[in-house]
N, CA, C and O atoms as a GROMACS GRO file, in nm:
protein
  404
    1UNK      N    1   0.084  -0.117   0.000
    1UNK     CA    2   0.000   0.000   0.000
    1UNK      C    3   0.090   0.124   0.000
    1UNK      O    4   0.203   0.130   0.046
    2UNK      N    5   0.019   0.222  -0.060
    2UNK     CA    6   0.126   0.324  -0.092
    2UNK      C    7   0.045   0.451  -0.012
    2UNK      O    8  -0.073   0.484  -0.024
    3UNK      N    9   0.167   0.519   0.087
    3UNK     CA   10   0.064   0.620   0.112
    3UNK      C   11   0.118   0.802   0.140
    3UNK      O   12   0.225   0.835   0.191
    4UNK      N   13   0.032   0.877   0.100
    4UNK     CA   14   0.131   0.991   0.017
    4UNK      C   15   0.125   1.133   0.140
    4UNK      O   16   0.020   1.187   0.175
    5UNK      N   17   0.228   1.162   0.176
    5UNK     CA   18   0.225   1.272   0.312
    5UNK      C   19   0.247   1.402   0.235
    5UNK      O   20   0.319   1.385   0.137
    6UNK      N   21   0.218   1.487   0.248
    6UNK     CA   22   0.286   1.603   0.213
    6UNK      C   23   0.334   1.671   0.336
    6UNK      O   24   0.286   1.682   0.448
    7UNK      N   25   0.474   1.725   0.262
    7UNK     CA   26   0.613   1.774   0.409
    7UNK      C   27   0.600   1.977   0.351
    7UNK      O   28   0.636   2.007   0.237
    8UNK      N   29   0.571   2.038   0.406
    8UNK     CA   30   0.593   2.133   0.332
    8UNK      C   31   0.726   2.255   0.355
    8UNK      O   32   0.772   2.270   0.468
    9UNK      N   33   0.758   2.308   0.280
    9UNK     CA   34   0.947   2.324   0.311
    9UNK      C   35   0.948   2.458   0.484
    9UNK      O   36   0.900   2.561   0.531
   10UNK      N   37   1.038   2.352   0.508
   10UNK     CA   38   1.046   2.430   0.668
   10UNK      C   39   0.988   2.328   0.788
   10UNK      O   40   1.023   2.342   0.905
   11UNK      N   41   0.883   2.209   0.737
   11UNK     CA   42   0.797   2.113   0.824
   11UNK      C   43   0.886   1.970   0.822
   11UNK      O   44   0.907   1.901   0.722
   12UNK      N   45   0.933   1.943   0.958
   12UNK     CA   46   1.013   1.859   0.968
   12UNK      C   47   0.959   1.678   0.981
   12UNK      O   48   0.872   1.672   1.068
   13UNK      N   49   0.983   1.560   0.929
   13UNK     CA   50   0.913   1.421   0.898
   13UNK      C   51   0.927   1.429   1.085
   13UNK      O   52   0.995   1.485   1.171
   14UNK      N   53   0.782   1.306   1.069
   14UNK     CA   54   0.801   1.257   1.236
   14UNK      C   55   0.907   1.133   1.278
   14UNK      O   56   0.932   1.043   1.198
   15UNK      N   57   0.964   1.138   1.410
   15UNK     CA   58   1.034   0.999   1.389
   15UNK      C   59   0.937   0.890   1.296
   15UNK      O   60   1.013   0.795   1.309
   16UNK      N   61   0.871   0.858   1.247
   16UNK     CA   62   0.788   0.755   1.236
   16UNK      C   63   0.799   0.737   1.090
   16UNK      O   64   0.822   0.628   1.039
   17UNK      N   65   0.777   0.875   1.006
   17UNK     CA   66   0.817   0.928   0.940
   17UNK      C   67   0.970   0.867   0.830
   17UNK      O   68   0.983   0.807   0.724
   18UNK      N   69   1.037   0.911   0.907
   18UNK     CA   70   1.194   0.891   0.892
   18UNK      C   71   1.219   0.803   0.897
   18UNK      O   72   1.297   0.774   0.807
   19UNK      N   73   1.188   0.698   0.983
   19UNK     CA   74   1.185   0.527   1.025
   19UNK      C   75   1.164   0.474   0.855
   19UNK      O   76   1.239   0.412   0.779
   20UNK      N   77   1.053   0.520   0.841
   20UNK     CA   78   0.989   0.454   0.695
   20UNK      C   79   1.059   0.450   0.607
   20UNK      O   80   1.092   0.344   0.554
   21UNK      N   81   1.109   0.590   0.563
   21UNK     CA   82   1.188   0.630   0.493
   21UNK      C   83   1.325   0.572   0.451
   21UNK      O   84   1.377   0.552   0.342
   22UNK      N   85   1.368   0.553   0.590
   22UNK     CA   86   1.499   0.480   0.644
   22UNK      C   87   1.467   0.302   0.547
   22UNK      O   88   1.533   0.253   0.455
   23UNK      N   89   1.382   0.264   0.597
   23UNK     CA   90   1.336   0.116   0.565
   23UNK      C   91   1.348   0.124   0.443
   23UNK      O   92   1.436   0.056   0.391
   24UNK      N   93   1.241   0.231   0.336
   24UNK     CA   94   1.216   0.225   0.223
   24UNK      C   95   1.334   0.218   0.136
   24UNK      O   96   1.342   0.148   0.035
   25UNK      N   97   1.406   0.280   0.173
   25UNK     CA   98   1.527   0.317   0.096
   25UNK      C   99   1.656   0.182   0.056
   25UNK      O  100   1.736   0.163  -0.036
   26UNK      N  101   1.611   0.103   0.198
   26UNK     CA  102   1.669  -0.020   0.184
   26UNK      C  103   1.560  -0.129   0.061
   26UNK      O  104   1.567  -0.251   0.047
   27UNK      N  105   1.531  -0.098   0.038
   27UNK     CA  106   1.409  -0.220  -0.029
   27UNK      C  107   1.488  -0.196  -0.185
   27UNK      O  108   1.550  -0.093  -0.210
   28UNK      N  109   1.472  -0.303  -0.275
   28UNK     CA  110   1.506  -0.289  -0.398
   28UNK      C  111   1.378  -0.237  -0.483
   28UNK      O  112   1.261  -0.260  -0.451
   29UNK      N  113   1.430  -0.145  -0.623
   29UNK     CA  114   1.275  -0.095  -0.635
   29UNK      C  115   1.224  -0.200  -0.740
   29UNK      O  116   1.298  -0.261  -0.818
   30UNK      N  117   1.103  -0.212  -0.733
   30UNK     CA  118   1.011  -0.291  -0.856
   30UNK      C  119   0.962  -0.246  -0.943
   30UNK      O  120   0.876  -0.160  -0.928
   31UNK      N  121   0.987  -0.276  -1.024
   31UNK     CA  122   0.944  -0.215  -1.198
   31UNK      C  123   0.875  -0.286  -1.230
   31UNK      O  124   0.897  -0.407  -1.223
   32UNK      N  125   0.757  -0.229  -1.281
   32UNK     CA  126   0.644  -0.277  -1.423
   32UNK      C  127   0.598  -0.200  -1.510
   32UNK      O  128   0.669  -0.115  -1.564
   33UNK      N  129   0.469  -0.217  -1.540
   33UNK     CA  130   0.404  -0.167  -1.682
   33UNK      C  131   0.390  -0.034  -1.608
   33UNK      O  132   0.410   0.078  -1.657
   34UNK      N  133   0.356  -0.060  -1.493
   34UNK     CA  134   0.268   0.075  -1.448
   34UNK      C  135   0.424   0.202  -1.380
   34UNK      O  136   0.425   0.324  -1.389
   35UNK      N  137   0.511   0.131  -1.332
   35UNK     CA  138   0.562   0.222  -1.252
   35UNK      C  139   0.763   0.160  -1.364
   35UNK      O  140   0.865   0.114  -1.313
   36UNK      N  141   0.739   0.186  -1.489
   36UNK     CA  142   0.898   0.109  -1.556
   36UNK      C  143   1.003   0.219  -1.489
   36UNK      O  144   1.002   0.310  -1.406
   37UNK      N  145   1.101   0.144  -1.587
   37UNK     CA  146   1.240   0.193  -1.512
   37UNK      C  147   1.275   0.264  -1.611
   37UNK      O  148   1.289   0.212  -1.721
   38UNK      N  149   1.297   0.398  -1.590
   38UNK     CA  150   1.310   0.541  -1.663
   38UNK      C  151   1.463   0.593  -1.701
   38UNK      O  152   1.557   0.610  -1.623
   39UNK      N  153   1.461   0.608  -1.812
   39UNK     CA  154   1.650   0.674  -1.872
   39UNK      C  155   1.660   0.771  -1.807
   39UNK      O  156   1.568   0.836  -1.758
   40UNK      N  157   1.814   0.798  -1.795
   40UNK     CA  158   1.860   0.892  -1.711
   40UNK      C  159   1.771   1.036  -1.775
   40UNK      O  160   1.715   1.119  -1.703
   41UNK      N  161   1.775   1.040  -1.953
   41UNK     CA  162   1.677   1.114  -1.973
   41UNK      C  163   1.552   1.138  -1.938
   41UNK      O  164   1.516   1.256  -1.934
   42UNK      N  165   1.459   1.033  -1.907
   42UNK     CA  166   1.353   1.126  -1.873
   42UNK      C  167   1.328   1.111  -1.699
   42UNK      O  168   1.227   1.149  -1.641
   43UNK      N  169   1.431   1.057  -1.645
   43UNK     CA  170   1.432   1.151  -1.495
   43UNK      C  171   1.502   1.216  -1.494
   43UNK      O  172   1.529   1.251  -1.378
   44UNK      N  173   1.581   1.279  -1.596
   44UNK     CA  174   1.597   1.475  -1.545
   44UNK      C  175   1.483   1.536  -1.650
   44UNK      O  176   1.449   1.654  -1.634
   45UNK      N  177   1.421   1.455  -1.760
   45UNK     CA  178   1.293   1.546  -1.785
   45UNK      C  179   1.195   1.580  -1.650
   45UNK      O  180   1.164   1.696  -1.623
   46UNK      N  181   1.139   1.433  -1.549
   46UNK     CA  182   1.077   1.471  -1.451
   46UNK      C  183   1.162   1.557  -1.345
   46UNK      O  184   1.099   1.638  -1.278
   47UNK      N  185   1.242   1.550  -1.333
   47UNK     CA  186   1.309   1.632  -1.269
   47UNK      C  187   1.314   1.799  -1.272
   47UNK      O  188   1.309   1.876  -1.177
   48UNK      N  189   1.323   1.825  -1.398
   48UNK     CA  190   1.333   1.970  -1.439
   48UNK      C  191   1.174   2.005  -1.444
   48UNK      O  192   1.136   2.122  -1.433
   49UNK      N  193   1.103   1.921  -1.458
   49UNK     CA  194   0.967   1.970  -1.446
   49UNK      C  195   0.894   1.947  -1.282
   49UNK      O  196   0.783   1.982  -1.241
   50UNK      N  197   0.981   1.892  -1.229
   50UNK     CA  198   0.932   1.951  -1.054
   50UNK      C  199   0.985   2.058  -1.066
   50UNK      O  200   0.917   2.159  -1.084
   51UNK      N  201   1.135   2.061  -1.057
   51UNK     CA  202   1.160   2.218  -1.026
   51UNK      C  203   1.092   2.334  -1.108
   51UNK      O  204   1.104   2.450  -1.070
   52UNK      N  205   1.039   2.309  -1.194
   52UNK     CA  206   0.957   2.455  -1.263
   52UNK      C  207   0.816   2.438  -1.181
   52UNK      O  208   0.765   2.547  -1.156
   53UNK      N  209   0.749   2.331  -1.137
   53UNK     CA  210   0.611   2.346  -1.102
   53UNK      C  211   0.642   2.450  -0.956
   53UNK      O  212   0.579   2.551  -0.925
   54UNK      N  213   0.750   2.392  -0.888
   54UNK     CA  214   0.792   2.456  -0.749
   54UNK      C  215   0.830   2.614  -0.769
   54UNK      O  216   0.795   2.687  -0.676
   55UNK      N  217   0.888   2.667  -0.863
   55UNK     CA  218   0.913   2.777  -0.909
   55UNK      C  219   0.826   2.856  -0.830
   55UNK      O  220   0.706   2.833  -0.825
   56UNK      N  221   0.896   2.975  -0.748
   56UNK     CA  222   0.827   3.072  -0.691
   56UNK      C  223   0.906   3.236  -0.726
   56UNK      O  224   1.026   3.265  -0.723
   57UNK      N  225   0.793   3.319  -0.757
   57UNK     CA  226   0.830   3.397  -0.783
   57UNK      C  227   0.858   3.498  -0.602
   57UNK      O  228   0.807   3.460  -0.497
   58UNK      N  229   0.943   3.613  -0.614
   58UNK     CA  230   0.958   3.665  -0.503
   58UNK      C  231   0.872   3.799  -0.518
   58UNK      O  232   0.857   3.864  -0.621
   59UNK      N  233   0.821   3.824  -0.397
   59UNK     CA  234   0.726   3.928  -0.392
   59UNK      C  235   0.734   4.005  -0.271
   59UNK      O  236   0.784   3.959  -0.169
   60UNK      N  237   0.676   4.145  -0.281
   60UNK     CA  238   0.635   4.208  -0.186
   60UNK      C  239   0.566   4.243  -0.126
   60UNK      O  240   0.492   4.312  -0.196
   61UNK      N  241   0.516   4.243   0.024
   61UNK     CA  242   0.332   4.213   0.032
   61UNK      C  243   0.337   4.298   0.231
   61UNK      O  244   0.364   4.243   0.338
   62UNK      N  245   0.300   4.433   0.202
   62UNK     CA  246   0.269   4.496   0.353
   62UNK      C  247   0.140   4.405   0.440
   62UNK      O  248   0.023   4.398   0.400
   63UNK      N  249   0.182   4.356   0.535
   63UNK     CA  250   0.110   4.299   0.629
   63UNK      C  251   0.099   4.435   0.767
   63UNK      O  252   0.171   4.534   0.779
   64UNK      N  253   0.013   4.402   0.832
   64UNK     CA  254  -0.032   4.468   0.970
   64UNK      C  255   0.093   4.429   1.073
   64UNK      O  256   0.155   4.322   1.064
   65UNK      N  257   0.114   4.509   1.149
   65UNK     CA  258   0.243   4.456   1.254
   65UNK      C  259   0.160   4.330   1.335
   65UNK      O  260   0.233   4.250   1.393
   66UNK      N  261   0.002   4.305   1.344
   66UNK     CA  262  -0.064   4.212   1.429
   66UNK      C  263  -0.057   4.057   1.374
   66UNK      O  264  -0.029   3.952   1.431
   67UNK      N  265  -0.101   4.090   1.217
   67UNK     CA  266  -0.045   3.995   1.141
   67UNK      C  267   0.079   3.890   1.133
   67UNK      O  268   0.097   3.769   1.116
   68UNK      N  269   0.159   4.018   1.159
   68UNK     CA  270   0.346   3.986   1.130
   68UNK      C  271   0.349   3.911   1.248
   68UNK      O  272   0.390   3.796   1.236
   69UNK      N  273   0.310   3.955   1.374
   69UNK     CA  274   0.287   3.912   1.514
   69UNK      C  275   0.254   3.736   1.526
   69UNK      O  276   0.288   3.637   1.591
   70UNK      N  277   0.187   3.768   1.440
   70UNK     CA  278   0.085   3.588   1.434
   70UNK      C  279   0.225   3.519   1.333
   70UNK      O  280   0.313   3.440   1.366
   71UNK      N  281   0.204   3.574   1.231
   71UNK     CA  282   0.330   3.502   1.169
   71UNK      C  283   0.468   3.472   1.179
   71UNK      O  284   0.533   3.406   1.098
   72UNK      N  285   0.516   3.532   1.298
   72UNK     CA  286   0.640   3.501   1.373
   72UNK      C  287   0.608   3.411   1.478
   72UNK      O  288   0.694   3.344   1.534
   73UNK      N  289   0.455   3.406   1.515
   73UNK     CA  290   0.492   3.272   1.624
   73UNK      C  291   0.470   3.154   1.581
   73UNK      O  292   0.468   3.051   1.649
   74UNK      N  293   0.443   3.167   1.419
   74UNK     CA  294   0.501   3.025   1.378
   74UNK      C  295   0.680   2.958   1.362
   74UNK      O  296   0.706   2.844   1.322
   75UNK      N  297   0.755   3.032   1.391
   75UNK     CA  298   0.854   2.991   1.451
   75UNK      C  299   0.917   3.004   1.327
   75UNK      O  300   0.849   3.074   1.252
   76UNK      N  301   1.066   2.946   1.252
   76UNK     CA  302   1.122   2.960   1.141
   76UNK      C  303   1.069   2.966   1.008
   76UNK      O  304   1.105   3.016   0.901
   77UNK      N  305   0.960   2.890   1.055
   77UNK     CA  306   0.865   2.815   0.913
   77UNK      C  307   0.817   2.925   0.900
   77UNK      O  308   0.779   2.910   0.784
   78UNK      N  309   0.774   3.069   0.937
   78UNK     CA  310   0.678   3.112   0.899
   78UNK      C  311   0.614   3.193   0.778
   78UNK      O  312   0.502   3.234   0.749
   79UNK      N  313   0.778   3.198   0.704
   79UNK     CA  314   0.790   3.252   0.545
   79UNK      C  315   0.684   3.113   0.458
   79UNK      O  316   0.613   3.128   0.358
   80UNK      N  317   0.701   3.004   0.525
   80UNK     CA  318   0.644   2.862   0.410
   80UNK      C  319   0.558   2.826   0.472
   80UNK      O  320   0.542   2.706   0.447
   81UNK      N  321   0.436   2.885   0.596
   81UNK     CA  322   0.308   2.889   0.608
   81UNK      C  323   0.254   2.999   0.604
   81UNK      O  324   0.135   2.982   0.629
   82UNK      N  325   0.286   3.153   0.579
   82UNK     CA  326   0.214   3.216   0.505
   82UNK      C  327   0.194   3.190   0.355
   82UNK      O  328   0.098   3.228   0.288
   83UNK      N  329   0.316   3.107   0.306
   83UNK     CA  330   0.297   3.120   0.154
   83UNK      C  331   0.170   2.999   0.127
   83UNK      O  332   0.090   3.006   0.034
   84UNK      N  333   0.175   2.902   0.218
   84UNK     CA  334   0.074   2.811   0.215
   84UNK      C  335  -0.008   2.862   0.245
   84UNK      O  336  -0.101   2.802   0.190
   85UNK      N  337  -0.063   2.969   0.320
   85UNK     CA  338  -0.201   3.015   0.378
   85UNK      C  339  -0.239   3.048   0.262
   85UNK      O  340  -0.346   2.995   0.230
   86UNK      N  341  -0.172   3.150   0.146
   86UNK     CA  342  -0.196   3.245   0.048
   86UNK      C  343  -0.197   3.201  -0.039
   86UNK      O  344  -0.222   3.276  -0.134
   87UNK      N  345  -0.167   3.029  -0.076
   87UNK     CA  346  -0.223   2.915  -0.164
   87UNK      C  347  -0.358   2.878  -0.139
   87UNK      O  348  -0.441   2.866  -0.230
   88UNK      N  349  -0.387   2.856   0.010
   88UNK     CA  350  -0.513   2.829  -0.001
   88UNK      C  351  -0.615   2.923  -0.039
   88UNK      O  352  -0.707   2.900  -0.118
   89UNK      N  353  -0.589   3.043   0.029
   89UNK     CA  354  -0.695   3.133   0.010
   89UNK      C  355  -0.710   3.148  -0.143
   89UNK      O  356  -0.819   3.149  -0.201
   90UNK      N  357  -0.573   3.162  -0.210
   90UNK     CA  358  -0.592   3.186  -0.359
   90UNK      C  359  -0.656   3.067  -0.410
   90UNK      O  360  -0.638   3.059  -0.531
   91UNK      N  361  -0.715   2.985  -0.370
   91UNK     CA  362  -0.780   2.840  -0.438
   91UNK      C  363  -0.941   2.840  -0.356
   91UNK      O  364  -1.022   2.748  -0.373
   92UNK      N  365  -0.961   2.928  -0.292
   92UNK     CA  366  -1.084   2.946  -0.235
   92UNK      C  367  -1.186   3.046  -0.271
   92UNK      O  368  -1.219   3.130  -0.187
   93UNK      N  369  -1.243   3.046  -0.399
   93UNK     CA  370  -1.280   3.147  -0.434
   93UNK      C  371  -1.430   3.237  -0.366
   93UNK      O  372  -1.490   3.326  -0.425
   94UNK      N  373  -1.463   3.180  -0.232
   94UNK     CA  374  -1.518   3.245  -0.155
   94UNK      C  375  -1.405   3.354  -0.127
   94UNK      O  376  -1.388   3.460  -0.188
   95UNK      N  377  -1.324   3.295  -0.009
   95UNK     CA  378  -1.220   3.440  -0.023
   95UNK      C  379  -1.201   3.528  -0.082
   95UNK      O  380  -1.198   3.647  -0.053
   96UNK      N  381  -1.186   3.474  -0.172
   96UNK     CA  382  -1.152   3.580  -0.304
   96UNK      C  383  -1.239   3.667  -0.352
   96UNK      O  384  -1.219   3.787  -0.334
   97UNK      N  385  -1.328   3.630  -0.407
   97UNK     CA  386  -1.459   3.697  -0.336
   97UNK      C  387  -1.489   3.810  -0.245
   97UNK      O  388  -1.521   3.923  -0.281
   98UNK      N  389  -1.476   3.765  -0.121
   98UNK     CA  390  -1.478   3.879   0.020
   98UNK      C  391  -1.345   3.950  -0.015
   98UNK      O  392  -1.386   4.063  -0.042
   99UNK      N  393  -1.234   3.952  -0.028
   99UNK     CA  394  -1.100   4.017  -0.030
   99UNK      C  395  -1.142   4.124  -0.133
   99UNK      O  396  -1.102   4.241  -0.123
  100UNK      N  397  -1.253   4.066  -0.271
  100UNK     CA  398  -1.205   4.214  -0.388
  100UNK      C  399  -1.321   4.322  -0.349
  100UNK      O  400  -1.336   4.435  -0.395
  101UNK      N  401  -1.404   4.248  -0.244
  101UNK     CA  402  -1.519   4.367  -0.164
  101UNK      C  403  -1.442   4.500  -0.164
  101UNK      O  404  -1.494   4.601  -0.117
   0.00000   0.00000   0.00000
């Protein structure tokens, strides 16, 4: 069974996590129809096409000092859970919505 976590950058795996990981890595991998074994070419095609989906542009964006407040007590992470907050909202088009009020 295969099962899919998302880590998001700055969010650290749980021991439990890492354990798996640790294991997985030892296992030999299995190839078939569904999952074959790929030329060095087209895993740096998939390759170069994660790194463009991840592609972030840099921006500038005035927040409230109360705001900033909240977003520093998320601790280091808090540059890569505002940017996640401002994914979701941008995919919520209620928000979006209330925001162009």
């Amino acid at each position: 069974m295969t099962v899919g976590v998302q880590i998001y950058k700055g969010q650290q795996p749980t021991d439990e996590q890492r354990l798996e990981i640790r294991e997985a890595a030892k296992r030999t991998p299995f190839y078939d129809e569904d999952a074959p074994r790929l030329s060095i070419e087209q895993m740096q095609r998939y390759r170069q096409a994660a790194i463009d989906k991840r592609a972030k542009q840099l921006v500038t964006v005035e927040l409230s000092r109360e705001n900033m407040d909240k977003a520093y007590s998320f601790g280091e992470g808090y540059r890569a859970v505002l940017s996640r907050l401002l994914e979701l909202a941008m995919d919520d088009q209620n928000l979006v919505k209330k925001a162009q009020l």
